[in-house]
Each structure stands twice: as structure tokens, then as C-alpha cells.
C-alpha positions as CSV (number, residue, x, y, z in Angstrom):
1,X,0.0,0.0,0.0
2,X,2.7,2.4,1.0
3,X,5.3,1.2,-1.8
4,X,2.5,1.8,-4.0
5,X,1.9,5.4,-3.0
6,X,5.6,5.8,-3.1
7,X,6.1,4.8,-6.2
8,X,2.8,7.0,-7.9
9,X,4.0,10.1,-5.9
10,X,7.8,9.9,-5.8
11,X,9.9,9.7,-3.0
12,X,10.8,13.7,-2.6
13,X,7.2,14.6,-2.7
14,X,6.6,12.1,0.3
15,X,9.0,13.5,2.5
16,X,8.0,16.4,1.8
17,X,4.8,15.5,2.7
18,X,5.9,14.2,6.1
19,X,7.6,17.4,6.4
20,X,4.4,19.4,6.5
21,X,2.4,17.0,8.8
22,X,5.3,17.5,11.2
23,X,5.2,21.4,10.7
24,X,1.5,21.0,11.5
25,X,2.0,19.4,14.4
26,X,4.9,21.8,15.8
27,X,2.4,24.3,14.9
28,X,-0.4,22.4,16.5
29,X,1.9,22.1,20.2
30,X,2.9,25.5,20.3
31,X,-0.7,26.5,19.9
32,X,-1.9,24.3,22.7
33,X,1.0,25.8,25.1
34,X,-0.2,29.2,24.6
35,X,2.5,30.6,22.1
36,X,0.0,31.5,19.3
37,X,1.7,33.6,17.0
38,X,4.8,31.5,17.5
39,X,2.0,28.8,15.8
40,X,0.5,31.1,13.5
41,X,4.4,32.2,12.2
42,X,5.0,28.2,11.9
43,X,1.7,27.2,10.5
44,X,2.0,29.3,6.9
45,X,5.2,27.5,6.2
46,X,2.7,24.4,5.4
47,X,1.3,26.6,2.5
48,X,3.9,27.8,1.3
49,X,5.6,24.4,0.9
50,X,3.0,22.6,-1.0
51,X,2.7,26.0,-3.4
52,X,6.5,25.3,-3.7
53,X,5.9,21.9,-4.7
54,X,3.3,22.4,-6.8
55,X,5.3,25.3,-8.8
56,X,8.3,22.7,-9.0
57,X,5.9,19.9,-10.5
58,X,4.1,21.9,-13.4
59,X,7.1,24.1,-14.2
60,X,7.9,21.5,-16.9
């Protein structure tokens, strides 16, 4: 199932994937502990990655 996934979305796409689920979850804890524009500051870099990847993929 994974190797599958892996193999239709590439394997720099998924980690970058992973990377934003973990930059939502930093985002996510700091939130929780109170520091919410320390959360809003992390939480646009989610965006802006994907939009990255997504100019990478159809620059072609």
C-alpha cells in the first residue's frame, strides 16, 4: 500500500509531505502551550511548501 503510494508520488514529494504533517504538528503544540503567534508564524510554512511543490511539479 505504502510502496504503491511511493512509487505514484515519488519519494521527494513524500517526504515532503511528512515534512508538512510534522510542521502542523509543531504548529499544533505550540498553539496548545499558549505561544500563538509563535504557531500562526510556523503554520504558513505548510502553505507555502506545498505551493513550492506544486510550482516545482508543473514548471515542466
Amino acid at each position: 500500500m505504502f510502496r504503491n503510494f511511493i512509487e505514484r508520488v515519488g519519494v521527494m514529494n513524500c517526504i515532503m509531505l511528512l515534512v508538512v504533517v510534522s510542521i502542523i504538528i509543531v504548529a499544533e503544540v505550540l498553539f496548545l502551550q499558549g505561544k500563538k503567534m509563535d504557531a500562526i508564524f510556523i503554520a504558513f510554512w505548510a502553505p507555502t511548501i506545498l505551493g513550492f511543490m506544486n510550482y516545482l511539479k508543473y514548471k515542466k
